[in-house]
LOVO-299409 format. One record per residue (C-alpha): residue in three letters; x, y, z. Coordinates in steps of 0.001 Angstrom, whole numbers, plus 500000, padded with zeros to 6 digits. Last residue first. Layout:
AlaXYZ...
END
This chain:
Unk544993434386405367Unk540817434407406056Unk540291435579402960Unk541157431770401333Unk538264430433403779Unk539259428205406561Unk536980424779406916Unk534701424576409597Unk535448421119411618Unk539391420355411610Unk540115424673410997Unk539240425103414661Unk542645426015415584Unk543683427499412419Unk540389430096413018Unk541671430235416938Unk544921431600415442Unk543804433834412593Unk541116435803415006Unk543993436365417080Unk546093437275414495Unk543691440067413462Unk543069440950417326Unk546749441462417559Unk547480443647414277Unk544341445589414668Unk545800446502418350Unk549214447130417299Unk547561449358414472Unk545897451017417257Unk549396451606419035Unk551046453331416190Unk554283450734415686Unk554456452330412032Unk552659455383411112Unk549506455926410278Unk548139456561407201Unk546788454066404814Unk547817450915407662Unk544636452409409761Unk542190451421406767Unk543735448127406355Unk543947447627410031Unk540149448190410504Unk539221446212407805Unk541363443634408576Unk539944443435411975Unk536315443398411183Unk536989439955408945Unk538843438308411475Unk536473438883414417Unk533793437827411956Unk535477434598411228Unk536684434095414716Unk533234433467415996Unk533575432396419870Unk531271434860421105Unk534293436716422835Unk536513436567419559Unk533380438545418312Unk533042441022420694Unk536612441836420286Unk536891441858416321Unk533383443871416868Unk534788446400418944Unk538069447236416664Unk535516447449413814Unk533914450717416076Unk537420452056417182Unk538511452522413259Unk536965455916412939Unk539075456827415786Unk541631457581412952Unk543027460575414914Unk539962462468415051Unk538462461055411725Unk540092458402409568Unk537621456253408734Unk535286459028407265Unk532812457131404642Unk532673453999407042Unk532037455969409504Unk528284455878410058Unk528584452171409309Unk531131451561412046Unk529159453476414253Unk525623451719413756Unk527614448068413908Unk528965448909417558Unk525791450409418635Unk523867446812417799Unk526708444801418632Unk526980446985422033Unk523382446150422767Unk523641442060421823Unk527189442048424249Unk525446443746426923Unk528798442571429323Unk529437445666431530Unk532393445908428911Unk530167445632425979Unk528061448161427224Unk530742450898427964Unk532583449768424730Unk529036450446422806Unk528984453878424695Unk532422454708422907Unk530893453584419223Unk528064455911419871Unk530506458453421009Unk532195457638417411Unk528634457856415523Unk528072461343416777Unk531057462837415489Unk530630461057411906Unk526863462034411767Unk524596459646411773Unk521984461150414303Unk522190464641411991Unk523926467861413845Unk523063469937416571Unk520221468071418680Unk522415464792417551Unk525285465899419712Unk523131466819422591Unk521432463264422931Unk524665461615422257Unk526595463467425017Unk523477463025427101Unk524175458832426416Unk527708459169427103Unk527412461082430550Unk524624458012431439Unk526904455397430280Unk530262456556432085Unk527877457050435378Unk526763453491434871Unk530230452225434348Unk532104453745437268Unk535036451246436689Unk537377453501436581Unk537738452956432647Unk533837453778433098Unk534396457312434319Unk537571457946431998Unk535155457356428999Unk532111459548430092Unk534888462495431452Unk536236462136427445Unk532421462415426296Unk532220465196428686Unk535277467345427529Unk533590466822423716Unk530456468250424945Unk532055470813426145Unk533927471774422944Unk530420470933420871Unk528635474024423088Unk527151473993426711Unk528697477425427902Unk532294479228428517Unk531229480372431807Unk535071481470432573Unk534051479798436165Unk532115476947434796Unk535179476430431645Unk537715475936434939Unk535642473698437190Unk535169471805433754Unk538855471351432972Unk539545469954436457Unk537029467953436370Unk538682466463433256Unk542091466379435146Unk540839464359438076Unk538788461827435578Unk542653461584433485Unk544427460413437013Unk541477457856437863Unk541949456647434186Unk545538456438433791Unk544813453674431239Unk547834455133429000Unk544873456002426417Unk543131457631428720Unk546069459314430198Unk546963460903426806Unk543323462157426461Unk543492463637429950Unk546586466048428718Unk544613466986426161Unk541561467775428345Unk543902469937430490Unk545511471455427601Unk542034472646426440Unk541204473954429884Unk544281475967430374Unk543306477458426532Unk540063478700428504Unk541892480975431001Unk541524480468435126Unk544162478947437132Unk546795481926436245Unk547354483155433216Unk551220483317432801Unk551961480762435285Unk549412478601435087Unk550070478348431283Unk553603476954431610Unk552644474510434099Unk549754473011431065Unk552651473574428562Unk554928470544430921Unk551825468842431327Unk551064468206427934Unk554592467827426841Unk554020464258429283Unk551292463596428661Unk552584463618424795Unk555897461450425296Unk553735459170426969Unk550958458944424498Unk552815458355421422Unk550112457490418812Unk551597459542416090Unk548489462188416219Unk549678462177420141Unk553263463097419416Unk552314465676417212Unk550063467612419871Unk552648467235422310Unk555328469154420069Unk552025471687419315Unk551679471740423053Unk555291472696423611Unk554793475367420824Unk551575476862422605Unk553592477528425755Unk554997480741424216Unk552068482630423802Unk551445484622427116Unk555224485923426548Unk557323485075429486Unk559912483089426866Unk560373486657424945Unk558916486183421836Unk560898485659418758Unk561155481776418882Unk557409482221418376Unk557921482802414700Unk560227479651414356Unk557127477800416372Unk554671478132413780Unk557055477761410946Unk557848474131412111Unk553953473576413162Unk553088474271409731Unk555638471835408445Unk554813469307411343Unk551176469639410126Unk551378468094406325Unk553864465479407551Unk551094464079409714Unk548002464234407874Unk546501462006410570Unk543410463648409459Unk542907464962412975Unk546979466120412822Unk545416468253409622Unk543238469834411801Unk545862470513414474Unk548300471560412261Unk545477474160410583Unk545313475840414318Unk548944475635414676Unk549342477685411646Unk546671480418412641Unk548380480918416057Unk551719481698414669Unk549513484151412365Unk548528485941415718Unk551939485634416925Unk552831487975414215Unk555707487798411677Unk553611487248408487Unk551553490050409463Unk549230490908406181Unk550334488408403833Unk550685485787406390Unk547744486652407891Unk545801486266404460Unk546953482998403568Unk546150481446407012Unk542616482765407006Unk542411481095403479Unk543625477975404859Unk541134478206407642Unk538190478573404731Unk539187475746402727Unk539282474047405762Unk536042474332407344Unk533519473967404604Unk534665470075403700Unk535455469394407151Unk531895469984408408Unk531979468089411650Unk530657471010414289Unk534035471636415682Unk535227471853412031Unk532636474249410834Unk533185476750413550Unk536658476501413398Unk536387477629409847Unk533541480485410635Unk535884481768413153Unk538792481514410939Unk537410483433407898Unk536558485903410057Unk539609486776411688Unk541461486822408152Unk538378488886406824Unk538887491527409781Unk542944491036409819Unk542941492725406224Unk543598491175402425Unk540004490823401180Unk539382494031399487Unk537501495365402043Unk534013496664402486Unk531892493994400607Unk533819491117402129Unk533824492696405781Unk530099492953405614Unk529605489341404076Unk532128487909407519Unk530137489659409530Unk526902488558408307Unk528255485423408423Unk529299485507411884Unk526288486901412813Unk524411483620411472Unk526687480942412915Unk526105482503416440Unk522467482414416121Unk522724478792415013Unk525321477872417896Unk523883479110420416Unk525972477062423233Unk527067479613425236Unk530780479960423625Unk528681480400420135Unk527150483248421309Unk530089485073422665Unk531591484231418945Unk528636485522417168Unk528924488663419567Unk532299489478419186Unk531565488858415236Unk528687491011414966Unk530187494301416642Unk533446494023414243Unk530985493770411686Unk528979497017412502Unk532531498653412823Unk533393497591409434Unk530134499540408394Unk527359497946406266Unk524256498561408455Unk524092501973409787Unk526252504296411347Unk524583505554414301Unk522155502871414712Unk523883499950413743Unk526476500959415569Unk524679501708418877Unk522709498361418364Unk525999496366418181Unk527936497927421533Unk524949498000423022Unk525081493412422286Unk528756493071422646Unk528235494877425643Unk525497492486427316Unk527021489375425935Unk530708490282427685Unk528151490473430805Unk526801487165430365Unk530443485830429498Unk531959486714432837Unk535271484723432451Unk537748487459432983Unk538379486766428912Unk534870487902428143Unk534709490954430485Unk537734492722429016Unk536849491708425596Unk533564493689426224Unk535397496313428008Unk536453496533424418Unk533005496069423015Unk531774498666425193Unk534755500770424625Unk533735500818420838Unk529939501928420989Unk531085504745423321Unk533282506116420668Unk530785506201418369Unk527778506998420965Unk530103510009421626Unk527387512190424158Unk527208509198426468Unk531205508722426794Unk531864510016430469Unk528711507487431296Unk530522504999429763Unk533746505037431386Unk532787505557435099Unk530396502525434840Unk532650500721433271Unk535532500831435572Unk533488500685438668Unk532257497433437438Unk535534496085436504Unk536701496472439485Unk533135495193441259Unk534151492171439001Unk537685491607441049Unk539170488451438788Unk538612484573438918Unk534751485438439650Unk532606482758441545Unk534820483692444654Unk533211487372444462Unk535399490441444565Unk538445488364443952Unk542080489893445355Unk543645493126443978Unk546914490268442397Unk543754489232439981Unk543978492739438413Unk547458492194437318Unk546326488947435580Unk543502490800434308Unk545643493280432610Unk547840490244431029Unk544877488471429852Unk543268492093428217Unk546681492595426317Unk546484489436425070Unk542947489468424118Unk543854492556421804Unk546786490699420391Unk543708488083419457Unk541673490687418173Unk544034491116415617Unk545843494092414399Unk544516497099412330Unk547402500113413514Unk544905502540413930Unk541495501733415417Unk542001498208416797Unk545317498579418256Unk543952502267419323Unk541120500930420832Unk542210498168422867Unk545628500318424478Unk542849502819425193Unk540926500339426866Unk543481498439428653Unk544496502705430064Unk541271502264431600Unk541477499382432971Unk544801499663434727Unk543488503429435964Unk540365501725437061Unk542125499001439166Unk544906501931440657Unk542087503468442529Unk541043506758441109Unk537343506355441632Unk534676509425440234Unk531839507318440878Unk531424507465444891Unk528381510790444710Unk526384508610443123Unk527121505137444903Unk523817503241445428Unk522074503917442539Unk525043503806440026Unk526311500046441553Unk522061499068441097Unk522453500571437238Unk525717498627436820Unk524567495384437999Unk521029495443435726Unk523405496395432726Unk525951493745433336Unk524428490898434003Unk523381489474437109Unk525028485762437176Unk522882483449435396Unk521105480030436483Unk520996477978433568Unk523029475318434724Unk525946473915432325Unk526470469757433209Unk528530467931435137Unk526263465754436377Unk525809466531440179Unk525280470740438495Unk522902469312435604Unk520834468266438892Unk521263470732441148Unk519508473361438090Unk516859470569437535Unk516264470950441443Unk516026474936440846Unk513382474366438133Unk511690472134439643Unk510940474706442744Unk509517476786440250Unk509915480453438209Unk513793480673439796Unk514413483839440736Unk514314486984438944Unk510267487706439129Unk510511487514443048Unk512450490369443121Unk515387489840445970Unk517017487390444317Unk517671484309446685Unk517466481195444638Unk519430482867442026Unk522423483355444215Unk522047479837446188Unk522679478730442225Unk525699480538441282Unk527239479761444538Unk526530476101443706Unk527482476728440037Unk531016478526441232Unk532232478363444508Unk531249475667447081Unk533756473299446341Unk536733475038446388Unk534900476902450087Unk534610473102451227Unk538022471998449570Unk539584475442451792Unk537781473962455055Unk538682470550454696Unk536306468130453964Unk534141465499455078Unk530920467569455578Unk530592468091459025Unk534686468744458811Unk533929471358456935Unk531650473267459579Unk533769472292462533Unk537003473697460379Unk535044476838459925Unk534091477241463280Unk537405477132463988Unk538684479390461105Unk535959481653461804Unk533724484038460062Unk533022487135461235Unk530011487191463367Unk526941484827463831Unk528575481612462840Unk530642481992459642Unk532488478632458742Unk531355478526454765Unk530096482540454400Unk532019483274451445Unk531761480022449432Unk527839480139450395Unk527688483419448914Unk526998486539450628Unk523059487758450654Unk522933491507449247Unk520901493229451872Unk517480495393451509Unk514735493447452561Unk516353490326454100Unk518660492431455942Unk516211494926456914Unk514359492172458017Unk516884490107460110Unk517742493997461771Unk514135494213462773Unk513839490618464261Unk517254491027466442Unk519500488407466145Unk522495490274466548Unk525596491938464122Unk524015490305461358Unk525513488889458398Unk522699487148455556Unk522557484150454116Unk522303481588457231Unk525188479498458420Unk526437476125457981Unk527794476438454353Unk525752474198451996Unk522938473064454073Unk522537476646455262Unk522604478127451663Unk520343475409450011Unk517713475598453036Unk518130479915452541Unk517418478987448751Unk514250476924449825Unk512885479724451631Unk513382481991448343Unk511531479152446340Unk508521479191448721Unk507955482666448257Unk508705482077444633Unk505396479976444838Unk503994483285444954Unk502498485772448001Unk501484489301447735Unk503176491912449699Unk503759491833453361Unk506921493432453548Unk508452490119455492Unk507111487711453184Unk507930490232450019Unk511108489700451106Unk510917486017451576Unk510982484704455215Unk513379481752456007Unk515125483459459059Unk511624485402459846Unk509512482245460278Unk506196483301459196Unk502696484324459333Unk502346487956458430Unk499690489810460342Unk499191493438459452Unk495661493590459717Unk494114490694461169Unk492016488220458620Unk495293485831457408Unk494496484566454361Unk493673481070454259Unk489912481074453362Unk487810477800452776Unk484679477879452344Unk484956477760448537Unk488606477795447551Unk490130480768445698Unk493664480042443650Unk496962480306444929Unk495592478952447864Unk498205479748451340Unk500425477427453865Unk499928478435457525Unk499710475238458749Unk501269473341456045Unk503120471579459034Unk505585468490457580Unk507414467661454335Unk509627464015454760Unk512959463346453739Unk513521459868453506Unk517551458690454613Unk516565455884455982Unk516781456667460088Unk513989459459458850Unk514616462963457594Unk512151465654458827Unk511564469280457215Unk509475471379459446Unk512248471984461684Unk514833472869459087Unk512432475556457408Unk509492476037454478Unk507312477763456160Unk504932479463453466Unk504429476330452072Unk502597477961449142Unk499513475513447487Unk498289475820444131Unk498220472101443888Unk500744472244441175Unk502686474280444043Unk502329471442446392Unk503993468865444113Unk506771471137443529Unk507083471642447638Unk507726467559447791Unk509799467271444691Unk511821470199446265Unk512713468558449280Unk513553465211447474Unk516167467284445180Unk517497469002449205Unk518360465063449749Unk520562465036446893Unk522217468266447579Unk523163467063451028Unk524420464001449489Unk526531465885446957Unk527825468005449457Unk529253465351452196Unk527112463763454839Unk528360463798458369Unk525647461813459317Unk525010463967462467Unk525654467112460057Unk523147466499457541Unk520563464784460084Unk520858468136461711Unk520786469998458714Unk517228468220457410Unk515561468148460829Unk515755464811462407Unk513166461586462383Unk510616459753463754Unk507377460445461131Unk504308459808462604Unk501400459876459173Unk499093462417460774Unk495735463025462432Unk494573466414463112Unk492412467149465944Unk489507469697466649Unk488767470573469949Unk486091469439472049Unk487627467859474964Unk487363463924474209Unk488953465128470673Unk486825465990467291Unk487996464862463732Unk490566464050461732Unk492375461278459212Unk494993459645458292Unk496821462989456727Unk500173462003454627Unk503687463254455948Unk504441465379452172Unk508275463239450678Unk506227460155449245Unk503779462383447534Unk499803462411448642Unk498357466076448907Unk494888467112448442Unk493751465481452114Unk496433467754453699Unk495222470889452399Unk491715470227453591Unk493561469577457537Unk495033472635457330Unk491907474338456601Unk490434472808459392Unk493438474679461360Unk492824477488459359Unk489119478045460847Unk489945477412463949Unk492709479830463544Unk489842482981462302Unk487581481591464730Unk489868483076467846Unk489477480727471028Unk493250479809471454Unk493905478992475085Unk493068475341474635Unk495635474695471574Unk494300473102468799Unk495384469655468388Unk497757467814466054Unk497910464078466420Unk500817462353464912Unk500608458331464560Unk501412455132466168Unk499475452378464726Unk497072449033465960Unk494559447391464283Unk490555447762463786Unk490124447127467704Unk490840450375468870Unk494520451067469859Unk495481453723467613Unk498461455639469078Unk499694458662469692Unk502625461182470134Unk501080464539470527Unk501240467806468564Unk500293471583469998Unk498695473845468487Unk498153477994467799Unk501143479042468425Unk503935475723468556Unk503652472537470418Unk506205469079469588Unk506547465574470430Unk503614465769473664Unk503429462249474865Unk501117459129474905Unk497667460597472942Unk495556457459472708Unk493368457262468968Unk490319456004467500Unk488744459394468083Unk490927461814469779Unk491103460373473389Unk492489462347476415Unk493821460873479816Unk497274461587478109Unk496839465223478539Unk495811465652481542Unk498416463585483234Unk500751465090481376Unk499774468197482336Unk499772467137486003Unk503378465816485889Unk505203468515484576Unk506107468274480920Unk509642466521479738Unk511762468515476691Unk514996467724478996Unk514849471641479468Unk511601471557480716Unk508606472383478830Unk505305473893480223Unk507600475959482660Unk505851475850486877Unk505399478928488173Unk504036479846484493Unk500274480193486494Unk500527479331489841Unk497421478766490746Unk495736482653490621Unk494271484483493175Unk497409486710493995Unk497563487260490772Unk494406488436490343Unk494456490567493498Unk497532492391492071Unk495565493139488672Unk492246494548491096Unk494797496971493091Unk496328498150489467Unk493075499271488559Unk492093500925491648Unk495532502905491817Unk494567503999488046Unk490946504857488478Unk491882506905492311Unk494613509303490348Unk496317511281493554Unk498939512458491268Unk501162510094494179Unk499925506840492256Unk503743506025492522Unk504150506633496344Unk500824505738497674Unk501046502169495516Unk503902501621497426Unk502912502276500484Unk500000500000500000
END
């Protein structure tokens, strides 16, 4: 009472009287929260349990309380009536909510679950009304752990975690084609049982995309947003309208915890405002980034705790991490709903071409979206002098007056670019996915063009020379994006039929082209190649350059015939116009190599000769100079040496890595070279390494899904089953089919030797009738081309002298192997391994022929 004299001293009788009647209430009451509902060891006092297994829901005998959140709580039980007997999950209502508005959605809930059945969703067994009145929910019981716990209790490595995440977004797929959003898509409500089955629990406050009669989701109190704020979507947490991207952002934080251990976004605390500004307005770090980070700065203990959780070290788990999977989590968690994935099956395929080595179609921002953000946020910051933008700059000076006045190649200019970038990759990466500092680069464009908006000449020409920049740093979508204003400003300004135009087209065909669009590509580069003929009178580095493209273009895709007429005429020109240059050095080991396919041997070690005397004049630092070991290795490999060419291989592959670094497209052809050789040593653990290699380094150049991957996989798909991993050999050879014969004809000469690999795969698995079958389409598709790729042309015969010798038919085995050895005697060299192996199966065949010669006579062809 002395109290209440002392702070009601204003002499205010309503307020003392108030607080007189709230003190008598407590004093009244029994104890209420005395007593916690939950104890640490997750047990409930005594009385409530009392209470609360003396109830009945239906059929069913609540034992124990499993789990209890806002509006209900969730009870062990079992069905003990005389039917049969079944543990299950009932769901109840909590007593102290009375509102209509949740008894509503908890019927609701119980609607949802009845138009759901998928293997991953916990399936509803029924409902109805408990002992006490309230509604119940019965569930499928599902004993398991939340999805990271399981993760890191089973100490499951990436690809597993990814796997089980594919199951996760099955389930929330099906949902969506039942216009349903999760909503609360989170650890907790995501089970995996002792078998590894992921399970989809609590659509309690899941949402209709689409009105249901009598049944209304939406919550009906103004400003209530039912969520989990650590897996809330923006628009979640800003209350605007709902999607199935809702559900896609939650399942990007999933990705991004299972990945790295901690949660998107850095917070100093925990605090629900700052999680919403974060979510709202901050750029999520990438799972390579954050691997380790607990709620501060990252840390190399936690970090080691972290990788160790998933069987690696803490630098293989940040390896790992960057590229597609930070790629991935990236797109997953846009901030406009519009720019994430459309579906939840859409972001498993994405996982899925990611476990298989395949290009995902997730996209880094480009470059015009990025720079207009970088321009918001820093106006008054764009005038940088930092030593980056000076470098760049002064590249794209150097760019434009090579270009402009002294009419050298685009290759030079590439060289100039690879030597900028490997001074910019000493500033550190901006983002791990990025072997050079994009924000750099960034900066450096953003200043540049907007001081060139009144020129739209001279701005059309540093876009395609920041263009360059961007393309051999590895960010193709951006290179895209300036070849592309670079092209329209032309066209615009100066019409049609100007060199510029052409130069425009061709960086763009050949972006194109890198990506995998190979029928646009094809088309601007003949454009390009029709404007330069009409403008110039043939002898220039723009018809040179463009004769090549067009050539290699041709050859990659199988068209000998077109391709080397016009990379001989590329060659002519160069060395009319620059016999001396490395660029022409370049064009003679590119029409060696061709000719080496042919096993036109003499032919290329001429070329190759002159190749490397002009290279002999470069300093032995000069970004070229490893392409004459490669050429020596090249040779040796046409000859069938494949020691002596691993072995040169390597030797250029060291050489490259310390020019360029570990990131530059001709490192990943001289690591699929170098694989080759091991292939054909039987190195094949040694030649997988190097192929994944190669891949981790054309995902971060993002150097697309065109013939030159495809050819790295259907080396990857050999290597794989000389392991012994035959069914993941098979299934990389089979897609390598399926996209081979999407860009040329099914019995085409390049698609008819994977078909001839795949037929080794089955044979050796022992599907002798299948590998026939494949073996006798290959040999027939190249019977017109025997020699092609190093008289692999021959592998297909090869196969059937095997097979047969296996079936006991030395007849056939005899017949296939003189064909094959005839048509490998016609150019070849002497003691080339595959004419060893014609040789052997031929005498073979002979041998067990002579030995059964006393019951099947031996026919004069036979000797």
């Amino acid at each position: 009472a002395d109290l209440l004299d002392e702070l009601c001293h204003d002499g205010d009788p309503e307020l003392r009287r108030e607080v007189e009647q709230l003190l008598e209430a407590e004093r009244a009451s029994s104890g209420f929260l005395e007593e916690p509902l939950f104890r640490i060891d997750g047990a409930l006092p005594k009385s409530v349990i009392q209470v609360a297994t003396a109830l009945r829901a239906g059929p069913y005998r609540l034992i124990r309380p499993i789990g209890r959140g806002a509006m209900s709580e969730v009870y062990l039980a079992t069905r003990d009536d005389a039917t049969y007997r079944e543990r299950v999950a009932i769901k109840l209502l909590r007593p102290a909510v009375t509102e209509r508005s949740h008894a509503r959605r908890f019927l609701a809930e119980r609607q949802i679950l009845a138009t759901l059945d998928h293997p991953n969703i916990a399936r509803l067994l029924g409902g109805g009304t408990a002992d006490d009145g309230r509604p119940y929910l019965a569930m499928e019981y599902v004993d398991g752990l939340p999805i990271t716990d399981y993760c890191d209790r089973h100490r499951l490595g990436i690809e597993s975690r990814l796997r089980l995440l594919l199951e996760v977004c099955a389930a929330v797929q099906h949902a969506h084609q039942s216009l349903l959003v999760h909503r609360d898509l989170k650890p907790g409500n995501i089970l995996v049982t002792a078998t590894g089955t992921v399970k989809l629990l609590d659509f309690g406050i899941a949402k209709w995309l689409a009105p249901r009669e009598g049944l209304e989701l939406n919550s009906t109190r103004t400003g209530q947003r039912p969520m989990t704020p650590g897996y809330a979507s923006p628009e979640q947490v800003r209350g605007d309208a709902i999607t199935t991207a809702s559900d896609v952002y939650s399942l990007g934080v999933l990705l991004f915890e299972l990945l790295s251990g901690s949660r998107p976004y850095r917070l100093e605390t925990e605090l629900p405002h700052e999680l919403e500004r974060a979510i709202c307005e901050q750029q999520p770090e990438s799972p390579s980034q954050a691997a380790g980070r607990a709620h501060g700065s990252p840390s190399e203990s936690d970090g080691a705790t972290v990788a160790e959780r998933r069987g690696c070290s803490l630098a293989e788990l940040r390896r790992r991490l960057s590229g597609d999977l930070d790629t991935i989590a990236a797109q997953a968690l846009r901030k406009e709903p519009d720019r994430r994935y459309y579906s939840a099956r859409q972001l498993s395929d994405d996982i899925e071409r990611h476990l298989n080595d395949l290009p995902i179609v997730a996209r880094q921002d480009h470059l015009g979206y990025r720079l207009g953000k970088f321009a918001r946020r820093h106006r008054s910051g764009l005038i940088a002098t930092s030593a980056v933008l000076i470098l760049v700059a002064g590249l794209l000076l150097i760019l434009s007056w090579q270009a402009g006045q002294l009419k050298i190649s685009r290759t030079e200019a590439e060289q100039v670019s690879d030597q900028l970038l490997v001074r910019l990759a000493a500033h550190g990466p901006i983002e791990t996915s990025s072997p050079v500092p994009r924000q750099a680069l960034d900066i450096s464009a953003s200043q540049l063009s907007g001081r060139m908006m009144d020129d739209p000449v001279a701005l059309a020409e540093m876009l395609e020379a920041m263009g360059i920049v961007y393309q051999q740093a590895g960010l193709r979508d951006d290179a895209q994006w300036l070849f592309q204003e670079s092209l329209v400003l032309r066209r615009r300004e100066l019409g049609n039929d100007d060199l510029s135009v052409a130069s425009s087209l061709h960086s763009l065909g050949m972006s194109l082209l890198r990506a995998g669009e190979l029928e646009r590509g094809e088309q601007l580069l003949s454009e390009a190649l029709r404007v330069r003929s009409r403008q110039t009178d043939g002898a220039s580095w723009a018809m040179a350059e463009s004769l090549e493209a067009l050539g290699r273009y041709y050859w990659r895709m199988g068209e000998l015939g077109k391709a080397e007429p016009l990379l001989a005429e590329s060659l002519r020109v160069r060395l009319e116009v620059c016999p001396l240059s490395v660029w022409t050095a370049r064009g003679l080991s590119e029409l060696a190599e061709f000719r080496l396919e042919q096993q036109r041997l003499e032919e290329a070690a001429a070329l190759q000769a002159r190749a490397a005397e002009i290279r002999g004049r470069l300093r032995p630092e000069h970004f070229d100079a490893p392409q004459t070991v490669e050429d020596r290795a090249l040779l040796h490999f046409a000859r069938g040496e494949p020691r002596q060419a691993e072995s040169l291989f390597r030797e250029a592959i060291d050489l490259r890595r310390e020019r360029v670094g570990g990131f530059h497209e001709s490192l990943a052809t001289g690591l699929v070279w170098q694989a080759r050789s091991l292939i054909q040593l039987g190195s094949y653990p040694e030649a997988v390494e190097t192929l994944r290699q190669a891949l981790d380094v054309r995902r971060r150049m993002q150097l697309g899904d065109g013939p030159t991957q495809a050819n790295l996989l259907k080396h990857l798909g050999v290597a794989l089953a000389g392991e012994g991993a035959l069914d993941a050999g098979e299934a990389m050879l089979r897609k390598v089919i399926q996209r081979e014969s999407s860009w040329l004809s099914p019995h085409h000469p390049r698609v008819a030797l994977t078909t001839g690999l795949l037929a080794t795969v089955l044979h050796n698995r022992g599907e002798l009738a299948a590998a026939e079958d494949l073996y006798r389409q290959a040999a027939s598709d190249l019977a017109d081309t025997p020699e092609w790729e190093f008289g692999a042309g021959s592998e297909p015969r090869l196969g059937l002298a095997r097979l047969s010798l296996e079936r006991d038919d030395p007849r056939t085995a005899a017949v296939e192997a003189r064909q094959a050895l005839e048509l490998l005697q016609l150019r070849h060299p002497k003691g080339h391994w595959r004419i060893a192996q014609a040789e052997s199966l031929l005498s073979s065949a002979l041998a067990q022929r002579e030995h059964d010669a006393g019951s099947v006579p031996l026919l004069a062809a036979d000797l």
